[in-house]
PyMOL Python script that loads the backbone (N, CA, C, O; Angstrom):
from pymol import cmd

cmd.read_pdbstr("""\
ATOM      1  N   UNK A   1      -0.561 -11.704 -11.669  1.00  0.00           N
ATOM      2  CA  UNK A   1      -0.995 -11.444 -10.327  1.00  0.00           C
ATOM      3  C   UNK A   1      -1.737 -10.110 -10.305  1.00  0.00           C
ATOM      4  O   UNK A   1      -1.459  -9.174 -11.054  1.00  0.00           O
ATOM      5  N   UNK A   2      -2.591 -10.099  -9.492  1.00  0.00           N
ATOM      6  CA  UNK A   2      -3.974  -8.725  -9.579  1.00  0.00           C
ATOM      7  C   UNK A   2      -3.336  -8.070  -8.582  1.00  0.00           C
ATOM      8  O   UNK A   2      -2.385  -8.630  -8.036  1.00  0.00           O
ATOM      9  N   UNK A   3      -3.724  -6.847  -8.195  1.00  0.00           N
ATOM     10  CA  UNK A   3      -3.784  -5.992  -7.166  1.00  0.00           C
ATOM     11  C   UNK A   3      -5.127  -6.312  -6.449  1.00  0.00           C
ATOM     12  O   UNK A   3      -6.222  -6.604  -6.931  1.00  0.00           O
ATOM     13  N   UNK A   4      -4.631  -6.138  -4.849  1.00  0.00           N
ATOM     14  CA  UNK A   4      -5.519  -6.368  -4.209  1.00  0.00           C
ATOM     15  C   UNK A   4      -5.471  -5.130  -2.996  1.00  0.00           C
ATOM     16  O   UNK A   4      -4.456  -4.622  -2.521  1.00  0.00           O
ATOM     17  N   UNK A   5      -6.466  -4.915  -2.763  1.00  0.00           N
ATOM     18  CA  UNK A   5      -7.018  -3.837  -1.489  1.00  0.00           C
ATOM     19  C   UNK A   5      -7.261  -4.439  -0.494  1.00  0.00           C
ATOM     20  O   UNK A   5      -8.210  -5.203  -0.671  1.00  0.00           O
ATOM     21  N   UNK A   6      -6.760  -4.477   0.724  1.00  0.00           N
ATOM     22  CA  UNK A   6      -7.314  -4.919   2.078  1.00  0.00           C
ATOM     23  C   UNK A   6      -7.701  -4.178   2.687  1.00  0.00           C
ATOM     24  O   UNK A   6      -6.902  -3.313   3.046  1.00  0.00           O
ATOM     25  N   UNK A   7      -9.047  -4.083   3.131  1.00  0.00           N
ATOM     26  CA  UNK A   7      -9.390  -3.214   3.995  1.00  0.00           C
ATOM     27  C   UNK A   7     -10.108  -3.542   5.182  1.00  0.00           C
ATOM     28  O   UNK A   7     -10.706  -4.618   5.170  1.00  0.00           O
ATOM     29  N   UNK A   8     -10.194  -2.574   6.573  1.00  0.00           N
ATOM     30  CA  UNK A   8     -10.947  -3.535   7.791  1.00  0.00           C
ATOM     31  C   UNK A   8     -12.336  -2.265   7.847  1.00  0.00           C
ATOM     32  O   UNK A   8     -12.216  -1.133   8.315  1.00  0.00           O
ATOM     33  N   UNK A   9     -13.393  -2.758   7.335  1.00  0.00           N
ATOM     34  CA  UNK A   9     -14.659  -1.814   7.416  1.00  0.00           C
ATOM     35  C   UNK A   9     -16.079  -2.167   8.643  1.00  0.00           C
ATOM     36  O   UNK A   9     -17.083  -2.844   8.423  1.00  0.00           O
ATOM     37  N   UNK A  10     -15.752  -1.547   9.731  1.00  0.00           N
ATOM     38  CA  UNK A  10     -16.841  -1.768  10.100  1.00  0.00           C
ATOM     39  C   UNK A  10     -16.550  -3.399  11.109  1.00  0.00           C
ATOM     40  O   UNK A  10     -17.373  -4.217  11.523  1.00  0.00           O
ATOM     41  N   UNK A  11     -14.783  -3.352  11.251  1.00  0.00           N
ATOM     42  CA  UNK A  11     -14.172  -4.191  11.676  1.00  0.00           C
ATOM     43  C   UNK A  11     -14.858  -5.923  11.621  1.00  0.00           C
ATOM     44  O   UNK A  11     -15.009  -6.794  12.477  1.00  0.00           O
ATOM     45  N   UNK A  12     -15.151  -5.829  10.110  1.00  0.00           N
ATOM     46  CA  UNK A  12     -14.742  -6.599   8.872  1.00  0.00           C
ATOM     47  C   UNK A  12     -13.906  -6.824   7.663  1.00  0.00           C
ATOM     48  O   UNK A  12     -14.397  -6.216   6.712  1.00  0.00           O
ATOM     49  N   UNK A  13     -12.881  -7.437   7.363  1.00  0.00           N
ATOM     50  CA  UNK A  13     -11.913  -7.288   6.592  1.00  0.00           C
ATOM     51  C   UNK A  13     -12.408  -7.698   5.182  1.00  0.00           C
ATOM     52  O   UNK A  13     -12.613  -8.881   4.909  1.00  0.00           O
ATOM     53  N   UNK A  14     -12.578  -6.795   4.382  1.00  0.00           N
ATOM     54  CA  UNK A  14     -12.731  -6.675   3.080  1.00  0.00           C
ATOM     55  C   UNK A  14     -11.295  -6.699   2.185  1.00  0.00           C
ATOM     56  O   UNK A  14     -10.202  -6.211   2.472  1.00  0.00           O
ATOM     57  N   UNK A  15     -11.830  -7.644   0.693  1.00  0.00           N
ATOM     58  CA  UNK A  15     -10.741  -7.847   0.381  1.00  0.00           C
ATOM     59  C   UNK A  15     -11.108  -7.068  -1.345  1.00  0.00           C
ATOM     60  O   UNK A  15     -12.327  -7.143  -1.502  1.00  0.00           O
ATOM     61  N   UNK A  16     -10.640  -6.599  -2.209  1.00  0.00           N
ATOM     62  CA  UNK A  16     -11.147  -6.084  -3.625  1.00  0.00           C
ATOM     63  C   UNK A  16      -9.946  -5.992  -4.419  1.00  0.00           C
ATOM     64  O   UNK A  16      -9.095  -5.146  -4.144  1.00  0.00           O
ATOM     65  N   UNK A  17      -9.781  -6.944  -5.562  1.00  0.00           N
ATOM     66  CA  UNK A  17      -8.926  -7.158  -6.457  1.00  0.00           C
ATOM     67  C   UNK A  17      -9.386  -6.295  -7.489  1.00  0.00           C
ATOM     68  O   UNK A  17     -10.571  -6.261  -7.822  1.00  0.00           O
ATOM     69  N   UNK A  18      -8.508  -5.603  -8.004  1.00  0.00           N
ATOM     70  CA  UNK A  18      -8.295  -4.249  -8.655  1.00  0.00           C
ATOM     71  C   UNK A  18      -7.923  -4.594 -10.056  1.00  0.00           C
ATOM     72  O   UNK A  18      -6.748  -4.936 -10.190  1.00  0.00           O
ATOM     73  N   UNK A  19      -8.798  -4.580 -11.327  1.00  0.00           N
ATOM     74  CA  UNK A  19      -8.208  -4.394 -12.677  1.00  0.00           C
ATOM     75  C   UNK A  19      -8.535  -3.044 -13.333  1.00  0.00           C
ATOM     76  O   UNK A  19      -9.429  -2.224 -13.127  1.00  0.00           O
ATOM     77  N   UNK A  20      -7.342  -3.102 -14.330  1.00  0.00           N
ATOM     78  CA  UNK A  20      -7.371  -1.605 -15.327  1.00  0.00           C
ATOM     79  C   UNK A  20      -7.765  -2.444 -16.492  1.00  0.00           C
ATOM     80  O   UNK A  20      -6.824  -2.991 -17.068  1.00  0.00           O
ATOM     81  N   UNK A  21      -8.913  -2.650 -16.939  1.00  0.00           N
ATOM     82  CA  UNK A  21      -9.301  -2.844 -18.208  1.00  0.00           C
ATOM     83  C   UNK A  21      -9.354  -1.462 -18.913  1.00  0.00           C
ATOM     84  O   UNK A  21     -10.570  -1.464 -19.102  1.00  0.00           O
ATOM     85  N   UNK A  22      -9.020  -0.514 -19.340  1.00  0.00           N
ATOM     86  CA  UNK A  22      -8.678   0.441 -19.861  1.00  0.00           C
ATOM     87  C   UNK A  22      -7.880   1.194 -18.952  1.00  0.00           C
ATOM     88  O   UNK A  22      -7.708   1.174 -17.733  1.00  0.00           O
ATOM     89  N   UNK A  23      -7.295   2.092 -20.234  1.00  0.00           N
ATOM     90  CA  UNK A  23      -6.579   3.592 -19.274  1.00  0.00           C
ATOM     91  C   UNK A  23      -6.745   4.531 -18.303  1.00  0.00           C
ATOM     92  O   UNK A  23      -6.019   5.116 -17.499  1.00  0.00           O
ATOM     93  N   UNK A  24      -8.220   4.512 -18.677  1.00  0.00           N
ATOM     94  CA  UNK A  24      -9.033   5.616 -17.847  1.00  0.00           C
ATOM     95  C   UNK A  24      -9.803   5.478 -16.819  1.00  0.00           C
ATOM     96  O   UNK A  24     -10.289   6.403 -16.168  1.00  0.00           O
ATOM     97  N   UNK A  25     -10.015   3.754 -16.537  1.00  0.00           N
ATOM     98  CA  UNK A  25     -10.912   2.871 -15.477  1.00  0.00           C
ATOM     99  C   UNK A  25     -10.169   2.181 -14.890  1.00  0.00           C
ATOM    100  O   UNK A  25      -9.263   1.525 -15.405  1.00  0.00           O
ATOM    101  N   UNK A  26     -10.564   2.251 -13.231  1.00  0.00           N
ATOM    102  CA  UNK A  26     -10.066   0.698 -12.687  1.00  0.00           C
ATOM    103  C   UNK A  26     -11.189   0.672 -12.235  1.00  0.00           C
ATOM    104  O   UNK A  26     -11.971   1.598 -12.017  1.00  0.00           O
ATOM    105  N   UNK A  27     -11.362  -1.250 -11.969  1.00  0.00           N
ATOM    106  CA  UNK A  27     -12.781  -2.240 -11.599  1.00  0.00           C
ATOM    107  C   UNK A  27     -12.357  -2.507 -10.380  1.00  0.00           C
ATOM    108  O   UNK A  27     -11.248  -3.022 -10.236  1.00  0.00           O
ATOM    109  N   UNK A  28     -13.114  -2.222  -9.351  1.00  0.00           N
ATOM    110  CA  UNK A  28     -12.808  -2.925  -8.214  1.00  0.00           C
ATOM    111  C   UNK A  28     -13.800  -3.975  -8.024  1.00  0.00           C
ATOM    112  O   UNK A  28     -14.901  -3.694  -8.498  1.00  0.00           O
ATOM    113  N   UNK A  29     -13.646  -5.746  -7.139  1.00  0.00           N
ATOM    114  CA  UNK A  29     -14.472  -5.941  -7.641  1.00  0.00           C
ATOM    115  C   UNK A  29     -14.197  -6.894  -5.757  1.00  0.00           C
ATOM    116  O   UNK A  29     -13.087  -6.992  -5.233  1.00  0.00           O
ATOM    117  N   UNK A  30     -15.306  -7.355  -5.225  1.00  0.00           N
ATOM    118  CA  UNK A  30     -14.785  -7.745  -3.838  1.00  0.00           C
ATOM    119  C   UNK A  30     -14.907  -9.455  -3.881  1.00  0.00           C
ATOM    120  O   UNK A  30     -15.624 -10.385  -4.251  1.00  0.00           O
ATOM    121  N   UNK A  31     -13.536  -9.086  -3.156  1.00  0.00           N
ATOM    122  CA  UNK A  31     -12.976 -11.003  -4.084  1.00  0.00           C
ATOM    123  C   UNK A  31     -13.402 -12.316  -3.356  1.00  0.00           C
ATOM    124  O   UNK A  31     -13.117 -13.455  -3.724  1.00  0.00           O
ATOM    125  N   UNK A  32     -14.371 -11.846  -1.901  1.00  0.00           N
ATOM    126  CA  UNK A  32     -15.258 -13.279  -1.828  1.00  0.00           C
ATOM    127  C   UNK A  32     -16.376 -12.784  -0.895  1.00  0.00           C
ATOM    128  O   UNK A  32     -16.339 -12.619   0.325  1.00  0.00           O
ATOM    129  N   UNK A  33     -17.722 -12.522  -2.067  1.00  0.00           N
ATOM    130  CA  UNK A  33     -18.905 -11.000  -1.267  1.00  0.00           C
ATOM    131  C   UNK A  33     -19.638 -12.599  -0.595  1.00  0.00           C
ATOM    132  O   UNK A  33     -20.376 -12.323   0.350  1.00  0.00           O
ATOM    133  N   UNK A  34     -19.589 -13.965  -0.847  1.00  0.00           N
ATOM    134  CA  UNK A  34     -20.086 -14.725   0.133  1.00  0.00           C
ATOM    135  C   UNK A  34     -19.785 -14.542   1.581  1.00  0.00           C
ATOM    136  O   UNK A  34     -20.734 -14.469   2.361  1.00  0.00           O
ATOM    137  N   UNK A  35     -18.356 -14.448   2.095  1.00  0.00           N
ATOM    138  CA  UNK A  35     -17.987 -14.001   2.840  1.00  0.00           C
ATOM    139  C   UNK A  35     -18.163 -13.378   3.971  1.00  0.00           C
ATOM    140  O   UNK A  35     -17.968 -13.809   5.108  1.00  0.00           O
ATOM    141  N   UNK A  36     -18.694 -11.921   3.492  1.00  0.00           N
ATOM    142  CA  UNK A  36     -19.254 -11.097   3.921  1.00  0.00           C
ATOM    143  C   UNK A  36     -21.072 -11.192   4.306  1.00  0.00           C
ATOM    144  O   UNK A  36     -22.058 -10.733   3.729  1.00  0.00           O
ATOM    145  N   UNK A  37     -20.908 -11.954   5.457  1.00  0.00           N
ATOM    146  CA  UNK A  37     -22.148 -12.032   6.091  1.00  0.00           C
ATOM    147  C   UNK A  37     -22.801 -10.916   6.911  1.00  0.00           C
ATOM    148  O   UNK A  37     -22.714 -11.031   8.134  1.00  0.00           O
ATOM    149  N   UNK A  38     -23.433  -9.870   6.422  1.00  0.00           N
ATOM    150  CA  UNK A  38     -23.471  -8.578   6.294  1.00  0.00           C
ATOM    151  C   UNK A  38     -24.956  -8.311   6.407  1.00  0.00           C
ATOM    152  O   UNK A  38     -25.478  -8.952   5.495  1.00  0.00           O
ATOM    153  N   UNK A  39     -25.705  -7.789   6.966  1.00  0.00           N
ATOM    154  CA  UNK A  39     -27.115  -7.126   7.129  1.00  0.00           C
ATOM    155  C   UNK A  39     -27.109  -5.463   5.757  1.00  0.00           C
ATOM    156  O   UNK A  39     -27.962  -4.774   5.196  1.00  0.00           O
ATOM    157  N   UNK A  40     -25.982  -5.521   5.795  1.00  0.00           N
ATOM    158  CA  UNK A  40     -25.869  -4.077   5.091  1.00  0.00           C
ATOM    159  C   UNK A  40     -25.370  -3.996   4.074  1.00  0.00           C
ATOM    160  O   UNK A  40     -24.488  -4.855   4.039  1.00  0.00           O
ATOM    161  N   UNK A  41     -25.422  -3.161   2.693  1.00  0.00           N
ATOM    162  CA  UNK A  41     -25.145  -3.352   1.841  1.00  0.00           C
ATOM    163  C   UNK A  41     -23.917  -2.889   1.525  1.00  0.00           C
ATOM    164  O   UNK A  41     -23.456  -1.748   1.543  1.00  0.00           O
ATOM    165  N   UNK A  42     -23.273  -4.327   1.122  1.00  0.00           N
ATOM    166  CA  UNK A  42     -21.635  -3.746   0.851  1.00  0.00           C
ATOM    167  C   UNK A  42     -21.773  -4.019  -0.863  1.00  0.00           C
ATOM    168  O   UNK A  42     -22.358  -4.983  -1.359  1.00  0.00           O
ATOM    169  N   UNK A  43     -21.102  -2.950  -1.601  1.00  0.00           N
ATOM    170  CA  UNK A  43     -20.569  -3.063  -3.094  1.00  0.00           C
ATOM    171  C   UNK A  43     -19.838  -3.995  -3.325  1.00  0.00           C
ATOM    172  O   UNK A  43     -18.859  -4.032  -2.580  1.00  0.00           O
ATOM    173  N   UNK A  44     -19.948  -5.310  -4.559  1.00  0.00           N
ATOM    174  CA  UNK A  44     -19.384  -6.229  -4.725  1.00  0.00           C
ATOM    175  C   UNK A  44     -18.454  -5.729  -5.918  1.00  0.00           C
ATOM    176  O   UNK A  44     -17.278  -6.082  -6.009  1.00  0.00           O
ATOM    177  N   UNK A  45     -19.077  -4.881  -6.821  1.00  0.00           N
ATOM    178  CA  UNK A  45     -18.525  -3.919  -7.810  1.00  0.00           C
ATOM    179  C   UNK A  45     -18.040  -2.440  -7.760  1.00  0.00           C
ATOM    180  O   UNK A  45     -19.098  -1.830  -7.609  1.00  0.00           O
ATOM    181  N   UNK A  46     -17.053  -1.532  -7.801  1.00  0.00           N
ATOM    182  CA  UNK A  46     -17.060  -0.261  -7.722  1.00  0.00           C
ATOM    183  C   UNK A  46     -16.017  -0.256  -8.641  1.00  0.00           C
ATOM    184  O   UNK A  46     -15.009  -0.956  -8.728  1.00  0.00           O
ATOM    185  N   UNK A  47     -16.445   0.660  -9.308  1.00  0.00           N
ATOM    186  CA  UNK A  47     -15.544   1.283 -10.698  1.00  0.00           C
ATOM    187  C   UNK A  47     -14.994   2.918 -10.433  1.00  0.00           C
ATOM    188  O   UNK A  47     -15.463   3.962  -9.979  1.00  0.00           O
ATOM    189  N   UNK A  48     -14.057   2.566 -10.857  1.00  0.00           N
ATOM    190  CA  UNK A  48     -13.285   4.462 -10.455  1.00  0.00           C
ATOM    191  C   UNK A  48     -12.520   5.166 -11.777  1.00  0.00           C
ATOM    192  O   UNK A  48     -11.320   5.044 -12.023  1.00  0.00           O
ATOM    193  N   UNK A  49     -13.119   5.637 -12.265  1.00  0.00           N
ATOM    194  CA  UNK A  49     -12.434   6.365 -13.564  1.00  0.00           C
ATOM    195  C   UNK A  49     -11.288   7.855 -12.734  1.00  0.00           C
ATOM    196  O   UNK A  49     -11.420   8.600 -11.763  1.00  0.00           O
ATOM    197  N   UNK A  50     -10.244   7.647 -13.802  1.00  0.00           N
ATOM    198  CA  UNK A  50      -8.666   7.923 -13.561  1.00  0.00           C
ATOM    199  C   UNK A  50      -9.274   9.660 -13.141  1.00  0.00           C
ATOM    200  O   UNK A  50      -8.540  10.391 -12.476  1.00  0.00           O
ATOM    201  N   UNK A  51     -10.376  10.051 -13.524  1.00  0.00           N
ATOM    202  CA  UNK A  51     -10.404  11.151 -13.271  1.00  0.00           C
ATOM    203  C   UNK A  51     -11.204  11.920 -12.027  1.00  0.00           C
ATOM    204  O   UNK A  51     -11.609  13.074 -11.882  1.00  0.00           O
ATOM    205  N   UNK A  52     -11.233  10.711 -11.194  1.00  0.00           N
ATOM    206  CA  UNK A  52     -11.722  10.930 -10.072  1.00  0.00           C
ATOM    207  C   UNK A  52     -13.122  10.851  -9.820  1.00  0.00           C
ATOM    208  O   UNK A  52     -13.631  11.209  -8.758  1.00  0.00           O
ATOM    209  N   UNK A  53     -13.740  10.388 -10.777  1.00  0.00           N
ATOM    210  CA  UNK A  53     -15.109  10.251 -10.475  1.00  0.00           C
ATOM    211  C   UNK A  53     -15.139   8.851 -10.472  1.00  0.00           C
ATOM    212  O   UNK A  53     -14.589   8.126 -11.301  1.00  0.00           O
ATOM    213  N   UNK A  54     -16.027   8.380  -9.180  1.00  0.00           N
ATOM    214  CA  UNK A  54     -16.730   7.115  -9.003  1.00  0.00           C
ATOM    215  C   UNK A  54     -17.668   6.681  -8.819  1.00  0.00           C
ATOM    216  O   UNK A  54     -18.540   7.317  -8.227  1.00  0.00           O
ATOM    217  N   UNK A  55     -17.899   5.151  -9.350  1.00  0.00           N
ATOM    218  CA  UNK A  55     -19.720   4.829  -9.817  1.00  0.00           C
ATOM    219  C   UNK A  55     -19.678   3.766  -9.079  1.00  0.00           C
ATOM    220  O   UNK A  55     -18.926   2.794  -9.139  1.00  0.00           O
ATOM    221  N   UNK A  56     -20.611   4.033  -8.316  1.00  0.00           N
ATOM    222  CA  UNK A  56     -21.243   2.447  -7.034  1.00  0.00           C
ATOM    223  C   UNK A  56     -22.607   2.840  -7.310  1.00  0.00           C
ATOM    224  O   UNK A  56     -22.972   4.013  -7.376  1.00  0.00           O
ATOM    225  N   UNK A  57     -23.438   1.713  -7.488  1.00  0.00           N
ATOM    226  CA  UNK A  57     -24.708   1.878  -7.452  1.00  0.00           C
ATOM    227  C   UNK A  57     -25.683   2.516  -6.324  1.00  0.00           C
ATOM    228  O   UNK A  57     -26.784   3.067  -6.290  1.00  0.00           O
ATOM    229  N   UNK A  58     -24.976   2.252  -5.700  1.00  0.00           N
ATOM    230  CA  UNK A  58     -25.421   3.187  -4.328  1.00  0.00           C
ATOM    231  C   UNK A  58     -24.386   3.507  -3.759  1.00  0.00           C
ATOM    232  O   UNK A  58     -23.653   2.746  -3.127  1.00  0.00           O
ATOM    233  N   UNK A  59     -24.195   4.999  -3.988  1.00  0.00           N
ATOM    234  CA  UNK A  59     -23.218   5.252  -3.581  1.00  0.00           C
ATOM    235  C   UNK A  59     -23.342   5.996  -2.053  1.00  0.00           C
ATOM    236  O   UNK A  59     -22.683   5.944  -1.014  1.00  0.00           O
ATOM    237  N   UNK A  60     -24.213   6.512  -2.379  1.00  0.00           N
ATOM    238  CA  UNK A  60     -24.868   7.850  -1.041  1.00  0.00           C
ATOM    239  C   UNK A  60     -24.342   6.562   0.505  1.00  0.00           C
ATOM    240  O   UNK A  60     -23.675   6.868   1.494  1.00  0.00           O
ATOM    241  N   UNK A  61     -25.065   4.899   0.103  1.00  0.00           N
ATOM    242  CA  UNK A  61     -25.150   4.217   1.105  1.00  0.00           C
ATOM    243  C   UNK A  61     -23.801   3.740   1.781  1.00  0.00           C
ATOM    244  O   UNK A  61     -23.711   3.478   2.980  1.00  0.00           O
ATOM    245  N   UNK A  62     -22.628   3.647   0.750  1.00  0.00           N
ATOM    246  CA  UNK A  62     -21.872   3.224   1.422  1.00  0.00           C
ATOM    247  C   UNK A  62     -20.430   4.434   0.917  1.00  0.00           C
ATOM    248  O   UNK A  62     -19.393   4.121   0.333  1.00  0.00           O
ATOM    249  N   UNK A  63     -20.836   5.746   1.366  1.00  0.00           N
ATOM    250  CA  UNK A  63     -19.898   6.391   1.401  1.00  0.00           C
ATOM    251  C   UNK A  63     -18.024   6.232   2.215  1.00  0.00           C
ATOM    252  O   UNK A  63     -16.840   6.275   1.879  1.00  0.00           O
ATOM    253  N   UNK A  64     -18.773   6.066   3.258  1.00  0.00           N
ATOM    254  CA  UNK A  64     -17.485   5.522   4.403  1.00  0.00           C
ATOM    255  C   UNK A  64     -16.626   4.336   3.400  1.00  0.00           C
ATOM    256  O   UNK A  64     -15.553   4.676   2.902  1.00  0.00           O
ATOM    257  N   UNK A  65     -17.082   3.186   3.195  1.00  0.00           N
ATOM    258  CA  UNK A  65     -16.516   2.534   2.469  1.00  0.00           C
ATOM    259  C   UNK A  65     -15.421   2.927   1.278  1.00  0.00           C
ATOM    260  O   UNK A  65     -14.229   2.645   1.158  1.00  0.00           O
ATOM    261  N   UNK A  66     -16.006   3.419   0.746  1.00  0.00           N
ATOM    262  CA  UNK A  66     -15.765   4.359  -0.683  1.00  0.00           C
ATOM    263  C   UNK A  66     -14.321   5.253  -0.214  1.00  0.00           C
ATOM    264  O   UNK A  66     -13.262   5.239  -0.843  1.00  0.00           O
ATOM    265  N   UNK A  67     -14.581   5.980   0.991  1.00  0.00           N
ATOM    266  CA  UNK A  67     -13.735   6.988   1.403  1.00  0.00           C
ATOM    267  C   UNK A  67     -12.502   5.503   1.809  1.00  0.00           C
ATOM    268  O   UNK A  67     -11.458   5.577   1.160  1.00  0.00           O
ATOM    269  N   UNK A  68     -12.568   4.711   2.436  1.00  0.00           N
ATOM    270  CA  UNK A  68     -10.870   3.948   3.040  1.00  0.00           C
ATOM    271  C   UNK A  68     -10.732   3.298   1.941  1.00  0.00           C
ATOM    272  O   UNK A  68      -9.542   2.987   1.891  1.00  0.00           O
ATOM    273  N   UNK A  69     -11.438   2.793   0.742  1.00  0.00           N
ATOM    274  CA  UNK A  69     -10.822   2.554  -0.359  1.00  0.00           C
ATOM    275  C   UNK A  69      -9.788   3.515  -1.519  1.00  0.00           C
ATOM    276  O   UNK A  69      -8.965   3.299  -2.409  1.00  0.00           O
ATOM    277  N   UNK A  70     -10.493   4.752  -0.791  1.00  0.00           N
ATOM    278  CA  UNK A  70     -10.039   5.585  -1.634  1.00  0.00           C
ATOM    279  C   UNK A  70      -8.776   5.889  -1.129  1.00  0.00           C
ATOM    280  O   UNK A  70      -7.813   6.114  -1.863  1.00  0.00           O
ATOM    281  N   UNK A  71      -8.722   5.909   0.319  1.00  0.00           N
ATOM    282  CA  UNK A  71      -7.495   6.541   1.084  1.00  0.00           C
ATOM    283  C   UNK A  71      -6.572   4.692   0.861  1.00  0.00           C
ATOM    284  O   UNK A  71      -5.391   4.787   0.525  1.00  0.00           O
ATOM    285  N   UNK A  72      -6.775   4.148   0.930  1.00  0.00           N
ATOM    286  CA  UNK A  72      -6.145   3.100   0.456  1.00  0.00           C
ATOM    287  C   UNK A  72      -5.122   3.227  -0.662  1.00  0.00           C
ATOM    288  O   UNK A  72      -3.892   3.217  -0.607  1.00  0.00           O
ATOM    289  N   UNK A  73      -5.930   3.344  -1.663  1.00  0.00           N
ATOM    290  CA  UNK A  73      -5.144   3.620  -2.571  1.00  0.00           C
ATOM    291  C   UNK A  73      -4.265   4.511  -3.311  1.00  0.00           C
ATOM    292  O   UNK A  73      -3.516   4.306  -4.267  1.00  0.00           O
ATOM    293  N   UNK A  74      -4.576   5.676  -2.553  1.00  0.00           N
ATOM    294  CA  UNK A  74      -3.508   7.343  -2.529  1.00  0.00           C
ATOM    295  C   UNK A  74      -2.607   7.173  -1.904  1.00  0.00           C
ATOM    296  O   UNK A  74      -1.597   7.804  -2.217  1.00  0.00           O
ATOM    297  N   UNK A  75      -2.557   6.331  -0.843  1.00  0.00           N
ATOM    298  CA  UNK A  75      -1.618   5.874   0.001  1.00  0.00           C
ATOM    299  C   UNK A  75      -0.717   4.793  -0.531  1.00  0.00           C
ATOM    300  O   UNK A  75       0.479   4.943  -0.279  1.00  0.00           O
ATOM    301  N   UNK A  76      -1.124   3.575  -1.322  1.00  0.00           N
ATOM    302  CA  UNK A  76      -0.615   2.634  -2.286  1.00  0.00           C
ATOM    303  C   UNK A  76       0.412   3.729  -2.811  1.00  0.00           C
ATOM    304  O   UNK A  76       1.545   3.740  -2.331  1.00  0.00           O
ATOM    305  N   UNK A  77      -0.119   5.058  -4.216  1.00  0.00           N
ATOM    306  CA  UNK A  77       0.288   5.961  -4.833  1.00  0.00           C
ATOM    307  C   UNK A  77       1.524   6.326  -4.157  1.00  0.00           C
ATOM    308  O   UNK A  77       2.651   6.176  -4.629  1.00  0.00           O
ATOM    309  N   UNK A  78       1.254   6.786  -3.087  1.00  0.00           N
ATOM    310  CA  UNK A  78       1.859   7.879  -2.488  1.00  0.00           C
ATOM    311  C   UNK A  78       3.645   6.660  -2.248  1.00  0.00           C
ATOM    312  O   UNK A  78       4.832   6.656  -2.572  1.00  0.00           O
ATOM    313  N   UNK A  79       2.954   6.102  -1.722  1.00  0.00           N
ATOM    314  CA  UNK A  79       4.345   5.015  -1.385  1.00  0.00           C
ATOM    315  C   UNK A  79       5.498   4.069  -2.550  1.00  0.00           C
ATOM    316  O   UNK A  79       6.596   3.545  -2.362  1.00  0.00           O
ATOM    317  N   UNK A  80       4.323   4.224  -4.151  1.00  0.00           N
ATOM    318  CA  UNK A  80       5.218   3.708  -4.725  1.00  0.00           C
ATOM    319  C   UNK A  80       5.825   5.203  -5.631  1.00  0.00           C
ATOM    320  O   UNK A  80       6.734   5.006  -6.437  1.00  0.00           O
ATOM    321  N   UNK A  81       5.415   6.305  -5.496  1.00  0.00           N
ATOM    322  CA  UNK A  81       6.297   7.324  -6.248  1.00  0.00           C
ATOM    323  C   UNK A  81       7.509   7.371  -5.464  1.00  0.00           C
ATOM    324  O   UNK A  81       8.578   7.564  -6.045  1.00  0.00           O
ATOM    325  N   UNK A  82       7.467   7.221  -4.235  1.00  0.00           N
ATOM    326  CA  UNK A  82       8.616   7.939  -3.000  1.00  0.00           C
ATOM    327  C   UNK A  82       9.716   6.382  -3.150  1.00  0.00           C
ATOM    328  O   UNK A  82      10.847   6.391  -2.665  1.00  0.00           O
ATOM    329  N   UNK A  83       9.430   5.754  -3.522  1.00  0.00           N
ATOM    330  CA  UNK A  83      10.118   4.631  -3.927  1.00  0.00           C
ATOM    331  C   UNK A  83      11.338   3.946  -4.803  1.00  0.00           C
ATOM    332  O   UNK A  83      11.501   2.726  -4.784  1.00  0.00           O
TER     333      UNK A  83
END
""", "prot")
cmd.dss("prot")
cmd.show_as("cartoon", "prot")
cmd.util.cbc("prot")
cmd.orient("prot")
């Protein structure tokens, strides 16, 4: 079973199943971009290396995005250490 991100962007619910193909990377990858009937460009791919840097091809464009994925998942963090 994958990890999955739910998120509501732009009050559209985005969904992005999460693999660690290495130690140092997770793939985010958005798990149905048909879906998303969208005028605007949403990332179907975003990759996040463990060290805090992240690569979206355009990133400048969909910053906001980027940011509740991110808070998404510090928050995931945050809830399974206290656990």
């Amino acid at each position: 079973m994958a990890l999955l991100i739910a998120i509501t962007y732009r009050d559209k619910p985005l969904v992005y199943t999460v693999a660690n193909p290495g130690r140092e990377i997770y793939v985010l990858r958005m798990q149905d971009p048909q879906q998303t009937s969208t005028k605007e460009y949403l990332p179907e791919k975003i990759i996040i290396r463990r060290k805090g840097k992240i690569w979206v091809s355009d990133a400048d464009e969909c910053r906001e995005l980027i940011d509740l994925l991110t808070a998404e998942i510090l928050n995931f963090n945050t809830k399974t250490r206290a656990a």
